[in-house]
MIBA-862649 format. One record per residue: z, x, y of N, C-alpha, C, O, CB in turn; residue in one letter. Coordinates in steps of 0.05 Angstrom, whole numbers, padded with zeros to 5 digits, always signed. Atoms other than C-alpha are relative to their C-alpha. Glycine has a CB too. Example, Ala and Ser with C-alpha at 12.3 -4.5 7.8 and 13.67 -1.06 7.14 Angstrom:
% MIBA-862649
+00000+00018-00024+00156+00246-00090+00000+00018+00024+00013+00039+00024+00025-00020+00001a-00001-00016-00024+00143+00273-00021+00014-00015+00022+00018-00005+00044-00029+00009+00009s
***
This chain:
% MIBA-862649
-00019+00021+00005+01501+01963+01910+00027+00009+00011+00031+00033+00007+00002-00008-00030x-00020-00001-00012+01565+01962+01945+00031+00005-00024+00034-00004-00047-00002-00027+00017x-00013+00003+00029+01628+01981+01908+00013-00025-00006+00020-00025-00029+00022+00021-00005x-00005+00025+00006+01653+01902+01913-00023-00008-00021-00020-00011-00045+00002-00017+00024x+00017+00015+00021+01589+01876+01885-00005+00025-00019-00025+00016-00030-00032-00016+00012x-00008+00000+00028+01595+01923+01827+00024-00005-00015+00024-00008-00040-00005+00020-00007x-00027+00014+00010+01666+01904+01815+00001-00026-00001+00022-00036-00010+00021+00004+00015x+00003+00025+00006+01643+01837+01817-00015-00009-00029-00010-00028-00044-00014-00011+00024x+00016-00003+00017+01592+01850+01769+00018-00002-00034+00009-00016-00052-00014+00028+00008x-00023-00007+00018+01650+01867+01714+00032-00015-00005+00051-00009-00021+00004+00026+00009x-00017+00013+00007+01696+01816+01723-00002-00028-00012-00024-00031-00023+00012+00002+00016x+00002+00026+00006+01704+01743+01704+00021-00013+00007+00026-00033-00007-00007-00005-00024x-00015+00021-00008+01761+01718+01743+00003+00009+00032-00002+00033+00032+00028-00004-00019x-00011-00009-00026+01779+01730+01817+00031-00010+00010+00043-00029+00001-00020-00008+00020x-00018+00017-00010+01837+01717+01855-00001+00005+00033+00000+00027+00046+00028+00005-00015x+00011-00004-00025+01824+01698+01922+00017-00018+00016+00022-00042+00009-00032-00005+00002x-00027+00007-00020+01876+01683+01978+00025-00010-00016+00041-00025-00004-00008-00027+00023x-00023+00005+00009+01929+01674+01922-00005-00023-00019+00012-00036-00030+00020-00004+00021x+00021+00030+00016+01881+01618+01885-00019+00014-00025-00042+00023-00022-00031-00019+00029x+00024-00005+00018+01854+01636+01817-00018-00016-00001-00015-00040+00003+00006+00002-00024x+00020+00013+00000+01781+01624+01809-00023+00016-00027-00031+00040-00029-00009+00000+00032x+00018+00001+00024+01736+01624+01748-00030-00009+00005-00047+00006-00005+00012-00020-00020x+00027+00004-00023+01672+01592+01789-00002+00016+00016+00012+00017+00036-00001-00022+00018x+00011-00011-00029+01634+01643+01828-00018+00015-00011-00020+00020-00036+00020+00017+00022x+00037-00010-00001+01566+01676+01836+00004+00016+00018+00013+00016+00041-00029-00023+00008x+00005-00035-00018+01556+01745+01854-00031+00007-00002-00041+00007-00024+00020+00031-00018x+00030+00002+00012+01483+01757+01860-00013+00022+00027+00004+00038+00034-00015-00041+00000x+00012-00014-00026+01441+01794+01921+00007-00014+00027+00009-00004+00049-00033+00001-00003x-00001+00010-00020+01451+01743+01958+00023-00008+00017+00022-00021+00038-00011-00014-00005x-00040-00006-00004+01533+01751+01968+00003-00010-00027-00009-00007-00048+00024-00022+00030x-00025-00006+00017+01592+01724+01938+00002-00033-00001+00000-00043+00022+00029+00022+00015x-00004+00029-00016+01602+01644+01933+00029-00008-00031+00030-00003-00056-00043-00029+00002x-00026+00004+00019+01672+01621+01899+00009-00038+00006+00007-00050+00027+00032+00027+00013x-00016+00023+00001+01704+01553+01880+00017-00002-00016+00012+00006-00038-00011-00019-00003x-00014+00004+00016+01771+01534+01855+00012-00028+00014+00007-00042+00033+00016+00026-00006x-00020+00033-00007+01820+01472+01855+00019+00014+00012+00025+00036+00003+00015-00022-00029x-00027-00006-00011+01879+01480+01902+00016-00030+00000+00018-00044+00020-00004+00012+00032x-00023+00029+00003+01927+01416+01877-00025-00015-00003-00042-00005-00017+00025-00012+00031x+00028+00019+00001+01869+01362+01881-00026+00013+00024-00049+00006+00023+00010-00038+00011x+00030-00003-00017+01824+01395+01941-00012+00025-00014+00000+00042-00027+00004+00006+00038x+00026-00016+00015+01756+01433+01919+00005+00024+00021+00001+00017+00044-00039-00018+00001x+00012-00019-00020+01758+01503+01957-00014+00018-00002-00009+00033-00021+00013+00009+00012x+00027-00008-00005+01699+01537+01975+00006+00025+00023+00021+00022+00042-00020-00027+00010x+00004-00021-00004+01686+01608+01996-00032+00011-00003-00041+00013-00026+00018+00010-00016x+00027-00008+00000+01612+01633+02015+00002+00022+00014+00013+00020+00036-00021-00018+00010x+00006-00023-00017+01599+01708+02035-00019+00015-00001-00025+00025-00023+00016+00015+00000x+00028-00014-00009+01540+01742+02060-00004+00019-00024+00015+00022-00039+00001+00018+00031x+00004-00037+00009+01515+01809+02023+00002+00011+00022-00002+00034+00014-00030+00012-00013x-00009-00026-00017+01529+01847+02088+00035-00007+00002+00050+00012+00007-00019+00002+00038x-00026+00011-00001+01598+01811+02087+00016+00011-00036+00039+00017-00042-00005-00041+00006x-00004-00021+00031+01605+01841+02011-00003+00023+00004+00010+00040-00007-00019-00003-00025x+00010-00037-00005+01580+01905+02032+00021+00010+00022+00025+00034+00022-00038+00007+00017x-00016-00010-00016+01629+01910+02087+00032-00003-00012+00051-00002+00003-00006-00013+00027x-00019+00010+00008+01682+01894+02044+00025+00018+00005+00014+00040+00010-00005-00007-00027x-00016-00024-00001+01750+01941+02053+00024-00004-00026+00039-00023-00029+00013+00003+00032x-00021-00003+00015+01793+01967+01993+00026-00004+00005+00030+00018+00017-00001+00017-00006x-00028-00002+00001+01862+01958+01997+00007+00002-00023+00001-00017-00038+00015-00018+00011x-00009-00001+00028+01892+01985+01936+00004-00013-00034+00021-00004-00048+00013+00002+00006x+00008+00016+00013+01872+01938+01882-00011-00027+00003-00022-00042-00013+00013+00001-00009x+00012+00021-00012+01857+01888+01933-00026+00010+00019-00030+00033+00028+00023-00017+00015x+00033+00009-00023+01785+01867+01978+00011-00008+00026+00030-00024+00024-00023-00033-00012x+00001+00023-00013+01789+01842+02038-00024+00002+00021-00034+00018+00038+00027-00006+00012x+00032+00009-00015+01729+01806+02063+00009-00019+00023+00030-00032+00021-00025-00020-00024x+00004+00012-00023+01711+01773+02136-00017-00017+00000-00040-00012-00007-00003+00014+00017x+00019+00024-00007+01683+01710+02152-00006-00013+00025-00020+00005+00035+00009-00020-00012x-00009+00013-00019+01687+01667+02212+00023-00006+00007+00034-00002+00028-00008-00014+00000x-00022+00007-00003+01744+01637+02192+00025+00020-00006+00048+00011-00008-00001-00021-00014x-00021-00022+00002+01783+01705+02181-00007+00017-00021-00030+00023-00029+00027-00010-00005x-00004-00023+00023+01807+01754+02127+00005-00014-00021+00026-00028-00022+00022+00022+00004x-00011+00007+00028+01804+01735+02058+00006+00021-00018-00011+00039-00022-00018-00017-00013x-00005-00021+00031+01845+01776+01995-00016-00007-00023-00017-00030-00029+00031-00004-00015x+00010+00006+00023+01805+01782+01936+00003+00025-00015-00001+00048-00007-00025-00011+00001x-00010-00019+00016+01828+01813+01870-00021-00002-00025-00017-00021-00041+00033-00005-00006x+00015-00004+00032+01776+01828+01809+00021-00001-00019+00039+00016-00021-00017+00032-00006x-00010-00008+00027+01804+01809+01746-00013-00008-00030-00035-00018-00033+00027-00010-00001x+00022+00012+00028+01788+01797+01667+00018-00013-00009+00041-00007-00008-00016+00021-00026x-00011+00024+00007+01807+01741+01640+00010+00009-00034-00006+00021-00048-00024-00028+00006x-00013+00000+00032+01844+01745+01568-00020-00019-00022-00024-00042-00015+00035-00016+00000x+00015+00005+00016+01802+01728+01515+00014-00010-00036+00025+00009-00048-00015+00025+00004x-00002+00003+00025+01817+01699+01444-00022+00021-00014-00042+00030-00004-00003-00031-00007x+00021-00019+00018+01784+01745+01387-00017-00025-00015-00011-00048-00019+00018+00024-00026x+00024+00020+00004+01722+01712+01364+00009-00008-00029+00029+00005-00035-00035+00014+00002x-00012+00015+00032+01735+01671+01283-00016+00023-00020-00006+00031-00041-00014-00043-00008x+00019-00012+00018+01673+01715+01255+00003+00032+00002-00016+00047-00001-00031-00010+00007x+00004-00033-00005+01698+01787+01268+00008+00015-00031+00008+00007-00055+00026+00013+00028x+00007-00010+00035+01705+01833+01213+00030+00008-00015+00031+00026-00031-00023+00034-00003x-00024-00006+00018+01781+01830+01188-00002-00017-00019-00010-00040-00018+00027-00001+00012x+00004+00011+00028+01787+01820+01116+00017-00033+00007+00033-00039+00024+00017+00024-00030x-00012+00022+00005+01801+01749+01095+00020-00006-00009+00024+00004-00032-00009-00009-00009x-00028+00000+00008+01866+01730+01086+00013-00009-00038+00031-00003-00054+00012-00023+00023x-00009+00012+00026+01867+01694+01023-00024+00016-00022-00022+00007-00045-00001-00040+00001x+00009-00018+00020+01817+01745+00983+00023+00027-00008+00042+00039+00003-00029+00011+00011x-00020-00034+00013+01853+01806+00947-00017+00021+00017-00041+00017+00024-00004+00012-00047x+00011-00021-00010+01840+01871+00981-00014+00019-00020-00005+00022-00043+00021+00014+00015x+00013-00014+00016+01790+01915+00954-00026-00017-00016-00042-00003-00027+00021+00011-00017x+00019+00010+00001+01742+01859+00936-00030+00004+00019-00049-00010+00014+00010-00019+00001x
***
């Protein structure tokens, strides 16, 4: 595995040409991304040798297509804490 597609593997947001994106599939078969830019749908499909050739730049990707060089940045998205975790309940006394 390439070190993009395991850094893909571990994230859940990207940011790709300056466009956060929350839609995308990383799989064997590349890399395929969609986000909204104002009202248009944009779309991003890249090979697995096009993932595999990917080049680091210091926290950034950049991958080749036809249509050029695209930036892409792995990130994790912020999370709310789940309702059922295990801090005491607020309105019991401590030590119950």
């Amino acid at each position: 595995m390439s070190p993009l597609a395991t850094a893909l593997q571990s994230c859940d947001m990207l940011l790709i040409d300056g466009l956060h994106a929350f839609d995308f599939t990383a799989d064997a078969s590349g890399l395929s991304v969609e986000c909204m830019d104002g009202r248009q749908l944009r779309r991003w499909v890249f090979t697995a040798e096009q993932v595999a050739a990917a080049v680091a730049i210091g926290d950034e990707w950049q991958l080749d297509d036809a249509s050029g060089a695209h930036r892409l940045v792995c990130m994790s998205a912020f999370r709310a804490p789940d309702d059922n975790d295990n801090e005491p309940d607020l309105d019991e006394p401590a030590g119950r």
